[in-house]
C-alpha positions in Angstrom: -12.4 0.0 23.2 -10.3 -2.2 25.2 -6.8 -3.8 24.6 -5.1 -7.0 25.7 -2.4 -6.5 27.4 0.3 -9.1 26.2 -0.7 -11.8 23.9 1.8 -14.5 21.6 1.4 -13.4 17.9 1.2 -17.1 16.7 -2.5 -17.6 18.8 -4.4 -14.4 16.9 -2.1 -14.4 13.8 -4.2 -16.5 11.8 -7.8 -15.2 12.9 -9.7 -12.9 11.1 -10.8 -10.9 14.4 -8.3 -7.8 13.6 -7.8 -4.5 12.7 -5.9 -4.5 9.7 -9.2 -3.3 7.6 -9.1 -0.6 9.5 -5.3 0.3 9.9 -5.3 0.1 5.6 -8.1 2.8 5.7 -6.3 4.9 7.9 -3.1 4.2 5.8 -4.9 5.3 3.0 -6.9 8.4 4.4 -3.3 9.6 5.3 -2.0 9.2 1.5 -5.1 12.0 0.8 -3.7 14.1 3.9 -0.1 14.1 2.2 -1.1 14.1 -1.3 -3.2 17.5 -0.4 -0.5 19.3 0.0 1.8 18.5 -3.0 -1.6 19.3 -5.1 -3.2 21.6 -3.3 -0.2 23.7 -2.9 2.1 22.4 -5.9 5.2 21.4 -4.5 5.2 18.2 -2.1 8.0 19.3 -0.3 5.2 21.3 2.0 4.0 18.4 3.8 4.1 19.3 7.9 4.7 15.5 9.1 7.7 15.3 6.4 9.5 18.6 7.6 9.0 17.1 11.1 10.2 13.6 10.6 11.8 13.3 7.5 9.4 11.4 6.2 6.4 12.0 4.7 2.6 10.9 5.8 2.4 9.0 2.4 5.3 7.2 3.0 4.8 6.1 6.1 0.8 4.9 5.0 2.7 2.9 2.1 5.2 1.4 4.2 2.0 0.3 6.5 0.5 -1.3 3.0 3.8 -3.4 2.2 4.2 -4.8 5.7 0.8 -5.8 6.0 0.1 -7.3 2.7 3.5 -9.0 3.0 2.4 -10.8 6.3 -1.1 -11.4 5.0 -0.1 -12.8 1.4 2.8 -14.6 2.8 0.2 -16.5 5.5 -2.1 -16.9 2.1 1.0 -19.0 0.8 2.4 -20.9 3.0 -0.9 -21.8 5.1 -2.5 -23.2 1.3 0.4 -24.4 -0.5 -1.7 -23.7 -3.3 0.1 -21.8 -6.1 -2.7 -21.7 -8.7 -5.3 -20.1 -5.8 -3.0 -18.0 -4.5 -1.9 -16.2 -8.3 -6.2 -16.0 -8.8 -6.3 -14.3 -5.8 -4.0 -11.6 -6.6 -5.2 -11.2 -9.6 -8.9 -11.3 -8.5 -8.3 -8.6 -5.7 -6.1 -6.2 -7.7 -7.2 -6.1 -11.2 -11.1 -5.8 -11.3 -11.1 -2.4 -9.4 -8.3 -1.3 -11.4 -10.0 -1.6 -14.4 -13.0 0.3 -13.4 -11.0 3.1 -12.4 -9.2 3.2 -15.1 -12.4 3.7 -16.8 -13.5 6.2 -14.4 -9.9 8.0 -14.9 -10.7 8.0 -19.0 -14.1 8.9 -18.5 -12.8 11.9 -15.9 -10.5 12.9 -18.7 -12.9 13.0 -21.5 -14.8 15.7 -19.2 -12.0 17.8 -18.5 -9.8 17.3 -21.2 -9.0 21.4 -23.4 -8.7 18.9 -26.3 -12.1 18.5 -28.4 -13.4 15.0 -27.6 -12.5 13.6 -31.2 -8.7 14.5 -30.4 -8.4 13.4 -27.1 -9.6 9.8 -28.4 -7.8 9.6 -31.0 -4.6 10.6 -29.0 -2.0 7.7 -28.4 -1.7 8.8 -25.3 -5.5 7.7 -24.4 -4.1 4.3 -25.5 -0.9 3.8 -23.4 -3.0 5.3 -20.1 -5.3 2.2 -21.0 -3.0 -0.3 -21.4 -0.1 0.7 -18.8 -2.8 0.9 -16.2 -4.8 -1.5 -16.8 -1.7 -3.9 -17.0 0.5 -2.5 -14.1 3.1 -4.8 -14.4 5.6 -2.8 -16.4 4.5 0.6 -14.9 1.6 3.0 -14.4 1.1 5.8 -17.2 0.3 9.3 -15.9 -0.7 11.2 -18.8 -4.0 11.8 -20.7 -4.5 14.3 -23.5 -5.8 17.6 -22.2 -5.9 16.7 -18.7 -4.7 18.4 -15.7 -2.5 20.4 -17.8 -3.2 23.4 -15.3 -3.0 22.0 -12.3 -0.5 23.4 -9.6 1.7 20.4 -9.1 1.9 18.8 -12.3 -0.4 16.7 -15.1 -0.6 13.3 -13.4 -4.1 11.5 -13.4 -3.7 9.2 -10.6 0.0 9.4 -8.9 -0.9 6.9 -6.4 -0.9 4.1 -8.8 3.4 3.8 -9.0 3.4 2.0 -6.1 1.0 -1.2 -7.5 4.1 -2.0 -9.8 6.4 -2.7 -6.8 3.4 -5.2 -4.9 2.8 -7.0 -8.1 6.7 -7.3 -8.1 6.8 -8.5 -4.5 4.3 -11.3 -5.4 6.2 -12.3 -8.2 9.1 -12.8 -6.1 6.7 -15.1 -3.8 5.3 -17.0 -6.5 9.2 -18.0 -7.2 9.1 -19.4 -4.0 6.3 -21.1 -4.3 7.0 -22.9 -7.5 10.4 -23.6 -5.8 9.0 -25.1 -2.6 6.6 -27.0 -5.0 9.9 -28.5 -6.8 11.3 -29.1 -3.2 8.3 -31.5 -2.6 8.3 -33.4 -5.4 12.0 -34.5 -4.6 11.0 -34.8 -1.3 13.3 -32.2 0.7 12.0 -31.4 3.8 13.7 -28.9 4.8 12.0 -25.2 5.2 13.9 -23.4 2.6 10.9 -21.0 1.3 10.4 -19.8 5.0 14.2 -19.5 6.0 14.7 -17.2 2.3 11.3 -14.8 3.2 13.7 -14.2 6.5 17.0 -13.8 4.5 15.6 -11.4 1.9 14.0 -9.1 4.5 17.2 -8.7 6.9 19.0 -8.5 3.0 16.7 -5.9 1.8 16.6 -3.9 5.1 20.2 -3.4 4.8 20.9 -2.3 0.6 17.8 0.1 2.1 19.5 1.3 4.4 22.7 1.7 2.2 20.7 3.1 -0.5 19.3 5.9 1.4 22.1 6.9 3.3 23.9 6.8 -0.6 23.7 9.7 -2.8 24.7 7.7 -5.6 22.3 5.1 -6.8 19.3 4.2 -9.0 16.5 5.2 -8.4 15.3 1.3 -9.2 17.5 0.0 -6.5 16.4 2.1 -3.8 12.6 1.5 -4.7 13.0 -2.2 -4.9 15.4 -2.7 -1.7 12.1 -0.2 0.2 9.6 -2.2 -1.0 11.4 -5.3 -0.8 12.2 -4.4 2.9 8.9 -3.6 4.1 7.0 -6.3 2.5 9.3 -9.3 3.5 9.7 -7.7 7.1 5.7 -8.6 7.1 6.2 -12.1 5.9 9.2 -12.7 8.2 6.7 -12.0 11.2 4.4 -14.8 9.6 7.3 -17.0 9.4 8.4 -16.0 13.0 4.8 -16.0 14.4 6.2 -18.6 17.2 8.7 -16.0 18.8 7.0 -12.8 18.7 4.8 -11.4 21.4 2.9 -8.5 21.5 3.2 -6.4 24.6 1.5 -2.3 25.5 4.3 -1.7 27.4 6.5 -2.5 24.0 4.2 -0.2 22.4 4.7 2.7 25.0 9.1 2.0 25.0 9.0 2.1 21.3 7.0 5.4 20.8 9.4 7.2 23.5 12.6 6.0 21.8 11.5 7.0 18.6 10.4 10.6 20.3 14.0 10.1 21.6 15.7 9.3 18.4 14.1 12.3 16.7 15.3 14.3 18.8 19.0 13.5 18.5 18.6 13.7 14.4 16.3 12.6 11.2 18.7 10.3 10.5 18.5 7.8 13.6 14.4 8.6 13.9 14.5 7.4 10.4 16.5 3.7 11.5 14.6 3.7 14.6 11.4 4.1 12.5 12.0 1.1 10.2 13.1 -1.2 12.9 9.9 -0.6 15.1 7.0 0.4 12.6 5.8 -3.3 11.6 5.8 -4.1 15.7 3.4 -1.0 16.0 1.2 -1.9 12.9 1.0 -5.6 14.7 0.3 -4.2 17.9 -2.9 -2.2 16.5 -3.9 -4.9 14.6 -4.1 -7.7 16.9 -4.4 -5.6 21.0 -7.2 -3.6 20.5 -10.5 -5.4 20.9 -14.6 -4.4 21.6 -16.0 -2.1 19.6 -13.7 -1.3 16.9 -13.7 -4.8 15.5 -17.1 -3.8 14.6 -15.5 -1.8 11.8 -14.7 -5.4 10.0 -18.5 -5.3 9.2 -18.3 -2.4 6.9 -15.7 -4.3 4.3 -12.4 -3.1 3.1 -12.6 0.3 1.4 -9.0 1.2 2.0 -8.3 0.0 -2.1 -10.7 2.1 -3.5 -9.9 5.0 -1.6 -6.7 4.7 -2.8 -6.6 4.2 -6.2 -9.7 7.2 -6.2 -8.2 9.5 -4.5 -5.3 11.6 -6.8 -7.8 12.0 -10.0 -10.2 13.2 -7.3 -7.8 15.7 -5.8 -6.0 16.7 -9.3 -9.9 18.1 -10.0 -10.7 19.7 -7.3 -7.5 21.1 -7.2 -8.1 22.7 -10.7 -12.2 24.2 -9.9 -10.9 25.0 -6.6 -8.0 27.8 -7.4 -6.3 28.4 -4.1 -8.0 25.2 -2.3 -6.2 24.6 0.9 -4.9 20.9 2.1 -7.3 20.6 4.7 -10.1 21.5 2.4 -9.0 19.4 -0.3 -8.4 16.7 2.6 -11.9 17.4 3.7 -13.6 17.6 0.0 -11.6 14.7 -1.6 -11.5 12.5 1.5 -15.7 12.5 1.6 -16.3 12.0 -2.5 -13.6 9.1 -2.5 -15.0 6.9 0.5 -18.5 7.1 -1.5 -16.4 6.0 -4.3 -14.7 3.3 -2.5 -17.8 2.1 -0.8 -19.1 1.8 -4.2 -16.1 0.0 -5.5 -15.8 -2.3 -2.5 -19.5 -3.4 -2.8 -19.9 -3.5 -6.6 -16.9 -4.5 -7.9 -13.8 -6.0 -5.1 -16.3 -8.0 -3.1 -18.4 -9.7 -6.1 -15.1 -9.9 -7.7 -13.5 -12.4 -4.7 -15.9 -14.7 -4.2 -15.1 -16.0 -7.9 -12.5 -17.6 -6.0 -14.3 -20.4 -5.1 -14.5 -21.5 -8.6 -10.5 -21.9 -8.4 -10.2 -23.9 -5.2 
């Protein structure tokens, strides 16, 4: 593998020669490392990396998911100017996979459920897992009758699904911007508006975050929203920044030592410092190194399904495997949900993509 040593972000922003297949995998491989121990041991406050920093694995994997699909939606955007494809192409990579695991998650259930199988379909509950999941856009539904009632943390099916909710959110808030920049056109303003409020809503949202979590008091919505809202918009302020950003190894190396540093001095500044610098690493490894792990771009994109596999995976094992440790279950899970994912990515996201052709 070899890296480029400084390079302008607006000349490799817009290829497709990157590593952000591979950065989402890992981002989701370390949601199963930190979901292992909340299941596996039945308390998430357990977790190793969040005792350390102060924040967990899983947080830190979702934080990488927000920046990167804010830069990479936000490029989708503004590069088409083509509201109608751009909604189809949300729609087209979120929902079909979805769907099928939803399936998979009812079919799951109907295996394991302590309810006989007439009851547990003919539960209401069945019914609002269907629709609430298979929707998203209000919230996920955790519950199914019978199912993972015994399991050490608590009855979720698949816990990893509350975060979809808050993306579909973030797009929403795009698509405003895009029917707003459409309006802008017609009266012929000029003006880039739509870029200039992607830029004022991240530096916005980075600050109520950073109220909200140095807040005791607040809602819980708030504080969700103002994270997500953060994150994501940090990635499409890079896309609409593109022109002023470089990306440097010796950044990289100045960045991980003042983090090192600002853990060391308390959670508290590692946890500013960590917000501040975290979407320069995630550019930096997508775009510096080159050779041989671009070859990974071959294999697809399996870091969707091995998400939204994973938990209903790891909430039965975690019930046949009394007294499972996290770095079995990490092990065990990790290998049945990339077959999973592979088989998802394939089958169902792939075939399901390239109806957006019929939309252009």
């Amino acid at each position: 593998m070899s890296y480029q040593n400084n390079i302008a972000l607006s000349s490799v922003i817009d290829s497709k020669n990157n590593n952000f297949n591979l950065i989402r995998m890992l981002a989701a491989l370390a949601v199963i490392v930190s979901h292992s121990y909340a299941l596996a041991l039945g308390n998430r406050e357990l977790e190793p990396i969040k005792n350390l920093l102060g924040i967990s694995l899983g947080s830190i994997a979702v934080d990488i998911f927000f920046i990167t699909s804010g830069l990479l939606v936000t490029r989708s955007l503004l590069v088409r100017t083509d509201l109608k494809f751009f909604i189809v192409s949300r729609i087209l990579r979120i929902f079909p996979a979805l769907l099928v695991s939803v399936l998979f998650c009812v079919i799951l259930g109907a295996y394991l459920t302590s309810f006989s199988l007439q009851n547990y379909l003919q539960d209401s509950t069945l019914l609002n897992f269907i629709i609430y999941n298979s929707t998203i856009i209000i919230t996920d539904y955790q519950e199914l009758p019978g199912v993972f009632y015994n399991a050490p943390l608590d009855s979720s099916v698949n816990g990893s699904l509350w975060t979809l909710p808050w993306e579909l959110r973030m797009y929403v808030v795009l698509i405003g911007m895009g029917v707003l920049s459409y309006v802008l056109k017609k009266v012929n303003i000029t003006f880039p508006i739509v870029p200039a409020i992607i830029v004022l809503i991240a530096i916005s949202s980075t600050a109520l975050y950073f109220h909200f979590h140095f807040n005791e008091n607040f809602h819980w919505f708030y504080y969700k929203f103002f994270r997500f809202a953060s994150a994501f918009f940090i990635g499409g302020g890079i896309y609409v920044l593109r022109n002023h950003i470089s990306l440097n190894l010796k950044w990289v190396v100045i960045i991980l030592s003042l983090l090192i540093f600002a853990l060391y001095l308390n959670k508290a500044t590692f946890f500013v410092m960590y917000i501040f610098t975290m979407p320069y690493l995630v550019l930096c490894a997508a775009y510096l190194p080159k050779g041989k792990i671009l070859k990974y771009n071959t294999m697809g994109d399996f870091s969707y399904g091995t998400y939204i596999y994973a938990w209903p995976i790891q909430q039965t094992i975690a019930i046949n495997i009394i007294g499972i440790s996290p770095t079995e279950m990490t092990i065990l899970a990790g290998t049945i949900v990339i077959v999973l994912s592979a088989i998802s990515w394939n089958f169902i996201e792939k075939p399901s993509m390239k109806l957006k052709r019929y939309f252009i």
